[in-house]
N, C-alpha and C positions, 0 to 999 in steps of 0.2 A: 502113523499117528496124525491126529487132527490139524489143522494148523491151532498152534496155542500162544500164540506174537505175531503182529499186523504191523505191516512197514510202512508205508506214507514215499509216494515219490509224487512230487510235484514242478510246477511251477505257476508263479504267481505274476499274473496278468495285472495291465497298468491301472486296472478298473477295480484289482483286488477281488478279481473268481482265482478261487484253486483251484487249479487245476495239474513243476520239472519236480528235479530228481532232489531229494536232501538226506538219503539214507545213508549215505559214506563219504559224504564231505572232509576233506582234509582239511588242515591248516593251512591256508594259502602262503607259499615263500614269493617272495617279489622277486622278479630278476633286478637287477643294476641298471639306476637312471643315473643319468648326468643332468641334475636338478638342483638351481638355486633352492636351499633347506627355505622355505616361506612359504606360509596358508595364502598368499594373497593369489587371488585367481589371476591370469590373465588373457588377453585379448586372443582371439582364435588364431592359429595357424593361417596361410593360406591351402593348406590342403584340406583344412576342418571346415571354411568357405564353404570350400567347392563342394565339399561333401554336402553338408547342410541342402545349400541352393541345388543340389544337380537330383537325377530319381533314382541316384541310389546305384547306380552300373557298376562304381566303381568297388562298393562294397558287392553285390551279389557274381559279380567277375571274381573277386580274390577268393580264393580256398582256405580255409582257416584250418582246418583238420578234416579228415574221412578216414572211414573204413570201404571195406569191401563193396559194400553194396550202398553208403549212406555218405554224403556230401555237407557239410555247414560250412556257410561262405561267411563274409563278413555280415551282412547285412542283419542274417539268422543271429548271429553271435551277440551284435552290438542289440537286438531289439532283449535278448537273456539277459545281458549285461546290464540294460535297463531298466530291467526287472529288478534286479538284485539292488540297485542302487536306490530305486526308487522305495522298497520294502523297506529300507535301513534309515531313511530321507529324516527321519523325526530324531534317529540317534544320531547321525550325521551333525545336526546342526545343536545341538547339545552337545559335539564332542567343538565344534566351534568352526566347520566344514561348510563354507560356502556352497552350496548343491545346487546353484542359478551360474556359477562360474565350471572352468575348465578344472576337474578331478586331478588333471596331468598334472597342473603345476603347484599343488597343495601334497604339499608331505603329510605322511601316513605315520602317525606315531608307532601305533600298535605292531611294526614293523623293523624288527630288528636292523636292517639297511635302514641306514637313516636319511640314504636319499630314495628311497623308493615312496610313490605316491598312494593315495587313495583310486586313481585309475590303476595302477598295478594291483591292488588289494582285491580289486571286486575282478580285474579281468582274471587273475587266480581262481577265484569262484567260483565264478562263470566256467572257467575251462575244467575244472573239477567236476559242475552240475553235467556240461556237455558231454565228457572224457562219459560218465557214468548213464548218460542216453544212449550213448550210442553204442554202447559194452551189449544192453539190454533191448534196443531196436534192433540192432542186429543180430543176437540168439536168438531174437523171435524171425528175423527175415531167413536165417537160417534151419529154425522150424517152422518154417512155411508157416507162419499166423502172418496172417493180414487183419486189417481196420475190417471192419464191418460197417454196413450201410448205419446202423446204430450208434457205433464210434463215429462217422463221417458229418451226422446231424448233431451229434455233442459238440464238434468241433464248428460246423456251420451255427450252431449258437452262439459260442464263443464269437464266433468274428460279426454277429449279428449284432450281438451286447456292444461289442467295439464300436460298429458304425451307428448306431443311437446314443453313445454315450459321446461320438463328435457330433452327432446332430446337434442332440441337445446343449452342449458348449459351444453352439454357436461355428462352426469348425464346416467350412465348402467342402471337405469330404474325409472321412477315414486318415487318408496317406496324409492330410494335413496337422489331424491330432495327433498323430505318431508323431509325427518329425518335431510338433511342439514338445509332446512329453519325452521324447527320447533324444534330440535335436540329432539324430541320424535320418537318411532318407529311406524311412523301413514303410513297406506298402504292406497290404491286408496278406499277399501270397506270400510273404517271408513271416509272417505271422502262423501263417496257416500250417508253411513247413515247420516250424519249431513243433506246435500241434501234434502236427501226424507224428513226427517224431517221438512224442513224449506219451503220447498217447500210445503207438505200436511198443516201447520201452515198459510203460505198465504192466501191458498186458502179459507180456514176458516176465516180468519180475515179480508178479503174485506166482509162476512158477516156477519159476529158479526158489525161491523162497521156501513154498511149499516143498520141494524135492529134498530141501537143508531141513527140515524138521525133524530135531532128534528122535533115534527110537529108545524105547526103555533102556535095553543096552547102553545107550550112549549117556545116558541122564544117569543113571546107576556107578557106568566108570567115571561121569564126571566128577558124581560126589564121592565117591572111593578116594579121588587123589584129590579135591579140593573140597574137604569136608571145611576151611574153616571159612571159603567165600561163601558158604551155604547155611551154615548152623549160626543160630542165634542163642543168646541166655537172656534171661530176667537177673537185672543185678541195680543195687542202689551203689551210689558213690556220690562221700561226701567230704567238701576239701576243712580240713583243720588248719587255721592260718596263724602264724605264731604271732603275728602282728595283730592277733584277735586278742591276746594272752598280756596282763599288764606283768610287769616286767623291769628290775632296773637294768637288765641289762640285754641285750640281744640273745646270750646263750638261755638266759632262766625262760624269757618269754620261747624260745624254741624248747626246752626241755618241759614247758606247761603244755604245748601244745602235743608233743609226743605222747604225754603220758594222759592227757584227755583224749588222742585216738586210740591208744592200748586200752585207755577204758571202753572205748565205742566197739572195739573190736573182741572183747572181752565175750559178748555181747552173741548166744549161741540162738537166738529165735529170731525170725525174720520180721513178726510185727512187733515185738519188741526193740528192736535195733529201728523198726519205723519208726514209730514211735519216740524214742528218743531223736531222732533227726528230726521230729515235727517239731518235737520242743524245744530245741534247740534252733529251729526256724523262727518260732515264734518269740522266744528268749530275745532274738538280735535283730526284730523287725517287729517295732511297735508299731500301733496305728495313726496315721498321722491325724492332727487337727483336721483337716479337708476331706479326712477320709468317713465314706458310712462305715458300720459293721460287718455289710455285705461287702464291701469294696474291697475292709482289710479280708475277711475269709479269703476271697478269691487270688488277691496277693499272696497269700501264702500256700493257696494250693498250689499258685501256679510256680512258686520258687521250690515246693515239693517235690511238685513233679517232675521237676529239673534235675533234681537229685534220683529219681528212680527211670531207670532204660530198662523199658520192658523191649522188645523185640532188637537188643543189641546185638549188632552182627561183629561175630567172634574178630574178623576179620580190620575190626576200629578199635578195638583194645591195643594197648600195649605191649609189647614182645613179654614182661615180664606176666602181668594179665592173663593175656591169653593162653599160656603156656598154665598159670595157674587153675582158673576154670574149667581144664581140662580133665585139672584130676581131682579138685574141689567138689562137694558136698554140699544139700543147700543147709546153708546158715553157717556155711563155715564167712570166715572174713581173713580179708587180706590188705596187708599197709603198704602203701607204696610213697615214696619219699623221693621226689625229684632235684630238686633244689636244697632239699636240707632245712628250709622254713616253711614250707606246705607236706602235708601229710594226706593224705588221700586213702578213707577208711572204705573198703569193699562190702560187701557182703552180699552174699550169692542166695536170688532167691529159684532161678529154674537150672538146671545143669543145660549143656549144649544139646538142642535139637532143632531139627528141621521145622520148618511153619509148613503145617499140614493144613493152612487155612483154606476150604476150600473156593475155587472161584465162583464167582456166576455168571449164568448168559439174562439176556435181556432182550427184550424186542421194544422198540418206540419209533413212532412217528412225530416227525418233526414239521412242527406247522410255524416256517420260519417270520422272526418279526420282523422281516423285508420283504416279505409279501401279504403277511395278516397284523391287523391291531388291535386285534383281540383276540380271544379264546373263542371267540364263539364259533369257529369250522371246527375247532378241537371237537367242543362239544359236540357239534353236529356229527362229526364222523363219531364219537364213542357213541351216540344215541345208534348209529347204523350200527357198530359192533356189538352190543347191547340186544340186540330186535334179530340178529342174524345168530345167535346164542352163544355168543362171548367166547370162540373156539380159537385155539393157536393159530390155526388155518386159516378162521377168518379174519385175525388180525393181521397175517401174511399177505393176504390178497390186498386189504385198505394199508399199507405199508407199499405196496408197490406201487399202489392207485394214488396215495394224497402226498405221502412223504419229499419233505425237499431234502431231507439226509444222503449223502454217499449211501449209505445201507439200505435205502430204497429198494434195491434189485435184489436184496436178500433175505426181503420183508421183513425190515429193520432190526436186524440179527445180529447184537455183538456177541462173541460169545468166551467164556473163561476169562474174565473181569474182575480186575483186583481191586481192592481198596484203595483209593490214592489216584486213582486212571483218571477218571470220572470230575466233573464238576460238581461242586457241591450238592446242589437241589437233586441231580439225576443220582448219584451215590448215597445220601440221605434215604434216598426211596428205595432205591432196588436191595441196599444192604440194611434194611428194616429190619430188626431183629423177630419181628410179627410178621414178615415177609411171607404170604405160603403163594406155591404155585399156584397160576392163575390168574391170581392177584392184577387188578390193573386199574388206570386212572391218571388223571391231569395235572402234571406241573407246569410250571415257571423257570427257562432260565437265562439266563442273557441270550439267548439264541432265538428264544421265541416258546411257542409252548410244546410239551412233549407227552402225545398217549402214550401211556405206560403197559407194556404184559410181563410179567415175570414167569416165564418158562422155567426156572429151576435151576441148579446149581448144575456151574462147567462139569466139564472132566477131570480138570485138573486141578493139583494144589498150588498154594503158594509158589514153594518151593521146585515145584517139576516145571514153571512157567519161567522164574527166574536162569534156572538151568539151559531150558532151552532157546532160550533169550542169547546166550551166552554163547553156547555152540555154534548156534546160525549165526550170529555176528562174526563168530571165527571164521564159519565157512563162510562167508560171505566177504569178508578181507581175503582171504585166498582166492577166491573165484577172481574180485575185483584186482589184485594184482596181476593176476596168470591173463586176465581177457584185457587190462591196461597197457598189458606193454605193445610199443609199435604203434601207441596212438600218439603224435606227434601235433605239435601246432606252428603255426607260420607266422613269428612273429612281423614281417612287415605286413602282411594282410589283416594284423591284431591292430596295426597302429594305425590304420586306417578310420580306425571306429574315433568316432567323438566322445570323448569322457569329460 
């Protein structure tokens, strides 16, 4: 079967290129500090000095974890760790987290140890992204895949970007912006091994992925035994509040409100049971002074539509619920009473089925706005797609020629794409209801601009991508355990690094 779910491993450089691992991240546990509980930073150790001031020996001498064939020392680990903290830096200091002081000595709320720090938080992270590089650079050392001369020049870009981006801050060379942005002594080559490392990991892990791609069999028995994480219904539900109900006394206002849901559910046609829920919208939501006529419509569509769950998965109802829609009829209705003063009137308009919706693929070129300020190469390249006779192939070729997209090398091919994936502008267009193959042209999105081809609808549905979604993650926590164990870390060469 096709691949029909795309994983993402990265990691994210201090300049903010993607490029590590974030597909199976745990919940990081802190080990036990012996830490005064206080945010207030303080002064460096004399071993965090020396660190700082010296090139770094002490971190790329210590071993921090290895496998068979793969080594990360201190150095490799603190420039990851730096990553991780620096991406978080804007929630960080909104959670009230000094990020110019020492991590060490700032407790970590989110943290059930309530003396463990925010340096425990991210080096967890950190050991989770690495634990998961090195699972996957080494199934690939072990099926003999090597970096290509093509991977080698990705990477010599990467450290290229780095040493322009210390030029231009002014920065006497590379190993000096690092050690400012990371206050570790990390040089361009421990940079570069992180790299190789994440980079030979990728390359591995679009195959291990691929190999997990359910076959029909497997999609088939999955929805055999879990038809209800899969099937959805169309059903309206609306709450009757006895506090809605005048009343002298608490029982009468609750037995007014019962017997206005027994009327609501009385009630055997689906737009007539709408119906009365609109009016009964409108009934208890006048329009205000402030408000136009268009303002008040749209309020009360929008408390409408609140009341009707078209694509409700069976699996968010209630034990009582779902159990009913099961063997419900459409327009039957059902009362459900939790507390004994809200009433909660059903009424079923789809029985349980799968979403057959199917996907689609897409092809675009992305003409990024960090390299263009306008549209006008967009334009210029669709005038050459255009004049060369608008073929899937030739949008393939100018996909691999112009695109700054990851999808470049695949002549910008997503392919089995749901609704919901997508940024607005580029799903807007591709899920066009006037959409026909062929179809193509220029948008706008925060990203910059994007030639558009529409090749036609996936392979797959909804519901077969959901599925397999689900499988591969299972098998992919099984692979990740059975290849995790026996990767160990060394905690005095951990506490080497400056946080």
């Amino acid at each position: 079967m096709k691949r029909i779910v795309s994983f993402v491993l990265s990691i994210v450089f201090i300049m903010g290129c993607v490029c590590g691992l974030t597909a199976c991240n745990k919940a990081p546990v802190a080990p036990e500090t012996d830490i005064p509980e206080t945010n207030t930073p303080e002064t460096e150790t004399p071993e965090e000095s020396d660190n700082k001031g010296n090139a770094g020996d002490i971190l790329r001498q210590s071993i921090v974890t290895e496998t068979k064939d793969f080594k990360v020392n201190g150095a490799m680990m603190a420039y990851l760790y730096s990553n991780n903290v620096q991406k978080y830096s804007t929630y960080l200091t909104y959670l009230g987290v000094n990020t110019k002081g020492s991590l060490k000595k700032q407790i970590c709320p989110v943290i059930t140890d309530k003396r463990a720090t925010w340096f425990d938080y991210f080096v967890e992270t950190t050991k989770s992204q690495i634990v998961e590089l090195l699972i996957f650079a080494q199934g690939a050392k072990d099926a003999g895949i090597e970096l290509t001369a093509e991977d080698q020049e990705s990477i010599d870009a990467i450290i290229a970007n780095i040493e322009n981006e210390a030029q231009t801050n002014g920065y006497d060379d590379a190993d000096a912006y690092l050690l400012d942005r990371t206050n570790n002594a990390i040089t361009l080559s421990d940079v570069r091994a992180c790299f190789e490392i994440n980079e030979l990991a990728n390359k591995y892990y679009a195959q291990v992925i691929d190999s997990m791609e359910a076959t029909r069999e497997e999609l088939d028995a999955y929805y055999a035994e879990n038809a209800d994480y899969i099937d959805h219904v169309d059903i309206y539900k609306y709450n009757v509040l006895a506090s809605d109900f005048d009343g002298e006394t608490e029982e009468q206002k609750i037995a007014l409100a019962k017997a206005y849901a027994e009327k609501l559910a009385a009630i055997n046609e689906v737009d007539d049971f709408a119906a009365a829920i609109r009016a009964e919208i409108e009934k208890a939501n006048a329009q205000r002074d402030d408000e136009t006529s268009e303002q008040f419509a749209e309020r009360i569509e929008e408390l409408f539509a609140a009341v009707y769950g078209k694509y409700t998965a069976i699996s968010a109802l209630t034990p009582d619920i779902k159990e009913w829609v099961k063997s419900a009829n459409v327009g039957d209705t059902f009362i459900e009473s939790g507390d004994g003063t809200t009433f909660t009137v059903y009424m079923l308009e789809a029985t349980p089925y799968r979403k057959e919706e199917k996907s689609r693929n897409i092809r675009h070129i992305l003409f990024s706005n960090d390299n263009y300020a306008t549209d006008e190469k967009a334009k210029e390249v669709l005038d050459e797609f255009i004049a060369a006779g608008a073929t899937e192939d030739e949008f393939e070729r100018l996909a691999k020629e112009y695109s700054d997209d990851s999808t470049a090398s695949v002549g910008g091919l997503i392919e089995n794409v749901l609704k919901g994936q997508m940024v607005d502008e580029f799903e807007n267009w591709m899920f066009d209801e006037a959409r026909q193959v062929g179809d193509y042209g220029i948008i706008e999105s925060d990203y910059g601009w994007h030639l558009m081809f529409y090749p036609g609808e996936g392979e797959f549905t909804y519901w077969e991508i959901v599925t397999n979604k689900i499988i591969v993650q299972d098998k992919l926590s099984a692979y990740y355990a059975e290849k995790s164990a026996g990767i160990e870390f060394d905690k005095s060469a951990i506490d080497k690094i400056n946080g």
